[in-house]
N, C-alpha and C positions, 0 to 999 in steps of 0.2 A: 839768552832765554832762560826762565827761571825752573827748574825741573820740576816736574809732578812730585805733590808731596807723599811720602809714603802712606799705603793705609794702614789700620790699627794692627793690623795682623802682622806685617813688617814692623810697626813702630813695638810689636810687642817683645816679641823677637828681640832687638835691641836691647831692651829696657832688663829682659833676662838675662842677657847675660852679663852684668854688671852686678858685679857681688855687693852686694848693698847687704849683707848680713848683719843683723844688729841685734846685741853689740858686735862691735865697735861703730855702723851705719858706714862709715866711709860714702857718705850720699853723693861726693861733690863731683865725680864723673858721670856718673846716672845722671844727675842733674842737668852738670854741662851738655852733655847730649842733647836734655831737652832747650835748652836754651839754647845751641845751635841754630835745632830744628825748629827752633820757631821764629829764630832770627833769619832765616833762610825762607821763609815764609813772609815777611814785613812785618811780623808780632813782635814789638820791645817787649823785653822783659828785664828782671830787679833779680839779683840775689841778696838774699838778707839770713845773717847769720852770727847764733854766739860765738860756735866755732867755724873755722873757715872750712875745714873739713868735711862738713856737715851743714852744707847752707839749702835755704829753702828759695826755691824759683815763685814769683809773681808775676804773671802776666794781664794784661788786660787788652781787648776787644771793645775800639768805640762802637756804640750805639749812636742812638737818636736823641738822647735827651731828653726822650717820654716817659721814661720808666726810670726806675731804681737800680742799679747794677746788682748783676748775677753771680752767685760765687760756685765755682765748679773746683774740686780738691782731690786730692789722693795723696796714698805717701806710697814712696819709691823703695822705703827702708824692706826687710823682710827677715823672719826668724831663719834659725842655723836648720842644716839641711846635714850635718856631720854626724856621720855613723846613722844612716838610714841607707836603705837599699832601696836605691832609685832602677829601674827600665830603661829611664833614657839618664844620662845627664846632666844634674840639676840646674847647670848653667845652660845649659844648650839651646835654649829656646825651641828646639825642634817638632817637628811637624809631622806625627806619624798616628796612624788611625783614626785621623780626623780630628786631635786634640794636637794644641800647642801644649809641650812638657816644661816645665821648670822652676825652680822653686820663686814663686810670687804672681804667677800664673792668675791664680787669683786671687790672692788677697796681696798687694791690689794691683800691682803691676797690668793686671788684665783692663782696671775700671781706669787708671792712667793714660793709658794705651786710647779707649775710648774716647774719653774724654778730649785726650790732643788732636784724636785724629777729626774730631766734629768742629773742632774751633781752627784746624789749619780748610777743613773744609769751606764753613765759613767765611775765613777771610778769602779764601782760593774763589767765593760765588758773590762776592760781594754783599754777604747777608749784613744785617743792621737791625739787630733785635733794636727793641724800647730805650733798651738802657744797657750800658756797657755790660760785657761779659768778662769776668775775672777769672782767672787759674790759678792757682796754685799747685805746686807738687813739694809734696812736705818730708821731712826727714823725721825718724825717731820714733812714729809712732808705737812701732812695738815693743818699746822700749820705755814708753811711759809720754813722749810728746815733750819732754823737757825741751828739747832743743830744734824743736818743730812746730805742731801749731800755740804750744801753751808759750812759745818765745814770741811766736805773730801777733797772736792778743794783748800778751801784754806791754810789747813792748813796741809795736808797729799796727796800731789799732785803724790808725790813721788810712792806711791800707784797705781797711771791709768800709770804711764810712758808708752809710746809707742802706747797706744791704738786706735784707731782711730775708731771704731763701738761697739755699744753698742745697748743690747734691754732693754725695761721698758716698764713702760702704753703707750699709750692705743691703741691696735689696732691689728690686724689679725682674729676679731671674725666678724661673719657673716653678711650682709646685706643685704637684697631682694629688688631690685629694679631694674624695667618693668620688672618683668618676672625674672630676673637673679639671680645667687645666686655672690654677690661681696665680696673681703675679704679687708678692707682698712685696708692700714698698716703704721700710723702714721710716717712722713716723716719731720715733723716740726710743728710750734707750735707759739702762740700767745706772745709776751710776756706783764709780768705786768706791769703798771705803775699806781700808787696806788694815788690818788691826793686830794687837798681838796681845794674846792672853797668857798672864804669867801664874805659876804653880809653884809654892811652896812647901815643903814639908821637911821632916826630919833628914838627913844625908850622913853618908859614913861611910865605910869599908864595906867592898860589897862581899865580903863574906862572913859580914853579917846584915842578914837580912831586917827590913825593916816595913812594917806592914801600915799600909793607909798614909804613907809617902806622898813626894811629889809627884813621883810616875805614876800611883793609885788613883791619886785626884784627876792629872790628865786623863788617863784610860777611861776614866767613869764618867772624866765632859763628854772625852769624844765618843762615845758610846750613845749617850745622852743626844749630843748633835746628830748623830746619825740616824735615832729612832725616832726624834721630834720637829718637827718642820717647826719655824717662826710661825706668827700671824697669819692670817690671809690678806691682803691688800686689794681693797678693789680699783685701779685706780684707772683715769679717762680715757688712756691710750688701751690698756688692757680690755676697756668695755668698747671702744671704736674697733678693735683688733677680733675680736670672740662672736661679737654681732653680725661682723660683716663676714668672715668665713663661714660663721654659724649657716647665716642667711642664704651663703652663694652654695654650702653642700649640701644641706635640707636632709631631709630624714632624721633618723636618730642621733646620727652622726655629728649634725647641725645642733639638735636640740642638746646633746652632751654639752657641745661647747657652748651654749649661750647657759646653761644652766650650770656652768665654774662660775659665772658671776653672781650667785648666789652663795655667799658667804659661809651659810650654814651648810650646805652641800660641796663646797669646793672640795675639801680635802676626802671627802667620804665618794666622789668621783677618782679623784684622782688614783686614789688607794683601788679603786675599782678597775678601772681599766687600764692600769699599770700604763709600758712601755706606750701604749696609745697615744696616752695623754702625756706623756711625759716632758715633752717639747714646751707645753704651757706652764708647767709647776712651776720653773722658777720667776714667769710673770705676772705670780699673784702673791708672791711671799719677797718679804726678803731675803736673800741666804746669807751662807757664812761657808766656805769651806774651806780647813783646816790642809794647807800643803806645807809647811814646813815644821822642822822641830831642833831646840839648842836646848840641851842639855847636858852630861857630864862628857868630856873629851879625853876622860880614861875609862878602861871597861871594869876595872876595879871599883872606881868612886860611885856611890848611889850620891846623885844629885840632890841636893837643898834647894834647887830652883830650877825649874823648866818653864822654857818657853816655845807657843807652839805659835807661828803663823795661819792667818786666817782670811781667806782673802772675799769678804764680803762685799755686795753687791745690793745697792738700795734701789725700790722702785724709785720711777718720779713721783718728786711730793714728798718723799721720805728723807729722814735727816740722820746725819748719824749718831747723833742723841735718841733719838728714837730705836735706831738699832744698838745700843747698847741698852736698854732699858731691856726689850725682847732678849738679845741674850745673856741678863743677868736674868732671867727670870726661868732661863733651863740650864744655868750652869751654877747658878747661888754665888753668894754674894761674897764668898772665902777666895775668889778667882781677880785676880785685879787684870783689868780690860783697859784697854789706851788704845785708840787712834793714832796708827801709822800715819798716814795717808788719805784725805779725801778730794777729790775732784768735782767740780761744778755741776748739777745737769738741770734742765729745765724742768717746772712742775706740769706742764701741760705742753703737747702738742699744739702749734700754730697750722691750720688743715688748709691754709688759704689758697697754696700752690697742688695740694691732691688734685682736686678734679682737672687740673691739667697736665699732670702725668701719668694720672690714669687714660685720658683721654690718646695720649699719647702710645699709651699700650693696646691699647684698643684699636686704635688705626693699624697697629703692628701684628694684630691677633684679634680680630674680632669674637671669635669662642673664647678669649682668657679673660681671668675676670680678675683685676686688681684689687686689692685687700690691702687694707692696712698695719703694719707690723710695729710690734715694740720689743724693742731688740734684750736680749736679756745680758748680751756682751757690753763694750765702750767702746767707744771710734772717740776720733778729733774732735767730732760734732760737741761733746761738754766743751771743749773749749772755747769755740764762735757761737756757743748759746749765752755765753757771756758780754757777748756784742749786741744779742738780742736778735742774733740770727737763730733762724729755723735749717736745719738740716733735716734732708730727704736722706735715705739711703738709695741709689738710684745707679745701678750698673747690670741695665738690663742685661737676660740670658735667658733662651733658649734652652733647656737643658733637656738630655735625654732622661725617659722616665725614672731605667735603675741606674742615672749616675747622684750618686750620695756625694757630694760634692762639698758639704760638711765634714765628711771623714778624710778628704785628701787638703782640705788647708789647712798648714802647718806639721802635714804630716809628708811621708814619702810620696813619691809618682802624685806629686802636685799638677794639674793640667787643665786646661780649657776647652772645650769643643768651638773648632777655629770659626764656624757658623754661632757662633755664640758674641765672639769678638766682634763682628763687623752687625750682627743684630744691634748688640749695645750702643756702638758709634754711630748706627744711624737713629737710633731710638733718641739718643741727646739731643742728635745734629735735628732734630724735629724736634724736639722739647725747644732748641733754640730759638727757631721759627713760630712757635707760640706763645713766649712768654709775653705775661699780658704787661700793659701798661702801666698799672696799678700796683 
């Protein structure tokens, strides 16, 4: 007889404590686990991988043949937890004041957890959505996807054929604002463009000084960065995103927000109600923020050349031709600018599958009122928008009012409210049950 399969709260549990810290990711136990458990279940699955160490799980759930197959993803990988003052144990998975503790809790180990436990549900009920249901659990995202989903696209494409919606991070967990309970559910996303600005000037002995140098130039970009926002950008996701919270808080509150999409007012709000609106500013501009610096590696030598890292972030629709024009035009044109780095993201939200995961929240909460979100971070989702898939961000939660839940990913006493895990896995295991045919 086939043993009951675990629910998400135990598969979560699990999934923590496997050190999946990346770097180095070491995915392929984590993984194995899930391939176990799903083989233990009647679910085959695929491992595919650049490195063996580090391979990513595919599974698939037949359907019916009426519909197009569904892609449901997470990555198992998670940031370093060393030299942070954890409560509980960051491995521990443990279960105390009504949160599961540990580092990837939620991001994403938590929305993995879900996910497996609604498709071992699934096959455990004999469900048969439209059209097969696809998993993956990915390695490296935090780390850039090299060896995770940007390895599946390009080189096991064959894998998503036909798919056109998908869920991943981040988005159908709770949010209270004026009064209302809102669920946003990630609808698109920022993309990266990774750059590095170089500065040169006079260099020599630093005991003698040397004025309007290379460090002079830097000090007065980033000065300059700091006091000047880019552009404003109006773009489709940001006006679906502003409208629809606008519309669901009403009063003033509402009218602020629908009124940042007025170009000539965006910034003369924002500047207004500071800390308030703060959340939206980066989804009407481009940014650019400067975290790294290389320059002289003795403390004698004044540098002839500094270089500052910049880790800029384009709406959709935006190019990163376009974001170097913007900041050549507050940093002048003596600064030489080059693209590190840029990754794929879609110009426009695809809304075809909203109204059925809204609808799916709605059954789960009839007072929460789902909104649309454009995420100002990256997920995986740039890489299967290259498929021409549409990613959701879709790992419902429940959350309590003061848990800031923002402040604890990627940081110390990482944790879940365990009513939040098993909300999630049945929120999908119903998404499964609706998806239309079409």
């Amino acid at each position: 007889m086939t043993p009951p399969s675990p629910d998400a709260i135990q598969i979560l549990q699990r999934l923590i404590a496997f050190d999946t810290t990346n770097p180095p990711g070491n995915e392929a136990a984590c993984v194995g686990f899930i391939h176990d458990l799903l083989s233990q279940s009647g679910i085959p699955s695929t491992l595919l991988a650049h490195d063996s160490a580090r391979p990513n799980l595919i599974a698939r759930l037949p359907g019916r043949d009426e519909g197009p197959p569904f892609l449901m993803y997470g990555h198992v990988d998670c940031v370093a937890f060393a030299g942070q003052a954890w409560t509980c144990p960051p491995l521990s998975g443990e279960i105390r004041d009504g949160f599961i503790w540990g580092r990837g809790a939620l991001d994403m180990k938590g929305g993995v957890a879900m996910m497996l436990a609604a498709m071992l549900r699934a096959k455990a009920e004999g469900l048969q959505p439209p059209g097969d249901v696809i998993f993956a659990a990915l390695a490296d995202e935090e780390d850039g996807g090299d060896a995770g989903a940007r390895f599946l696209v390009r080189e096991h494409p064959d894998q998503f054929r036909d798919v056109r919606y998908a869920i991943g991070e981040f988005g159908g967990f709770t949010m209270a604002l004026g009064g209302k309970t809102l669920y946003p559910i990630m609808v698109a996303e920022k993309r990266m463009c990774w750059l590095k600005a170089t500065f040169r000037g006079r260099g020599g002995h630093g005991s003698m000084p040397v004025r309007g140098g290379a460090m002079a130039r830097l000090a007065l970009a980033l000065l300059r960065l700091d006091r000047r926002r880019l552009p404003v950008h109006i773009t489709p996701a940001a006006t679906v995103m502003l409208n629809g919270i606008g519309d669901s808080v009403g009063g003033a509150a509402g009218l602020a927000l629908r009124l940042l999409l007025k170009p000539g007012l965006t910034d003369f709000l924002l500047n207004a109600m500071g800390e308030q609106l703060r959340l939206f500013d980066p989804l009407l501009h481009n940014t650019v923020s400067p975290t790294g610096l290389q320059a002289s590696d003795k403390i004698n030598v004044i540098p002839s050349e500094i270089s500052v890292s910049l880790d800029g972030r384009l709406l959709p629709g935006q190019t990163p031709e376009q974001l170097l024009v913007e900041l050549r035009a507050i940093l002048g044109n003596e600064v030489e600018v080059e693209i590190v780095r840029s990754d794929p993201g879609p110009a426009e939200p695809d809304m075809g599958l909203f109204p059925v995961l809204a609808g799916v929240l709605k059954a789960a909460d009839p007072a929460g009122i789902p909104v649309a979100l454009l995420l100002s971070g990256v997920t995986d989702a740039r890489f299967f928008s290259t498929l021409g898939i549409q990613t959701y961000g879709f790992t419902p939660m429940q959350l309590p009012p003061d848990f800031r839940f923002t402040e604890v990913i990627h940081a110390a006493d990482e944790r879940i409210p365990v009513d939040a895990v098993a909300f999630g896995a049945d929120a999908i295991y119903r998404l499964l049950q609706r998806l239309p045919c079409e």
